[in-house]
C-alpha positions, 0 to 999 in steps of 0.5 A: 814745324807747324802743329795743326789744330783741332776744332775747339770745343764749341765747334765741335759741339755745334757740328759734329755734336747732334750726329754724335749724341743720336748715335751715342743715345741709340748705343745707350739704348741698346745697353739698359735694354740688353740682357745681360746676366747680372754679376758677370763682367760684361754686365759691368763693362756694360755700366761703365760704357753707359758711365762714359756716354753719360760724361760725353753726353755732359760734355756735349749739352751740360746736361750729364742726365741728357739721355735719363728717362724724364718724368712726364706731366701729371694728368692731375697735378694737385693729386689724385684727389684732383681728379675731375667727377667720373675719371 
């Protein structure tokens, strides 16, 4: 008896993984936006569930911060100080 294979890994990623993580992103996005009362038990399943996307996320990138928001560039980047007359 013959036992199928699944795809590897790096196939998986290279087909299945972009459509993948832009569902699992919007799933994620739902999740931190959702108003859920603090405390409760749907609130920590909800931690756990964005727990486990940001695994699959590190899974399918390397990067387990694939979905955190990123901080953007400064508009002034040796401080405020830099900051050209009349800004």
């Amino acid at each position: 008896m013959s036992r199928r294979r699944g795809m590897s890994i790096e196939n998986y990623r290279k087909f299945h993984g972009p459509d993948l993580l832009k569902m699992l992103g919007e799933t994620r996005r739902q999740l931190c936006g959702a108003s859920i009362p603090l405390n409760t038990a749907e609130y920590r399943a909800a931690g756990e569930i964005i727990a486990r996307i940001d695994d699959l996320a590190e899974l399918l990138t390397g990067d387990r911060t694939h979905f955190h928001l990123k901080a953007g560039p400064s508009p002034y980047p040796y401080g405020p100080s830099s900051k050209p007359p009349g800004a």
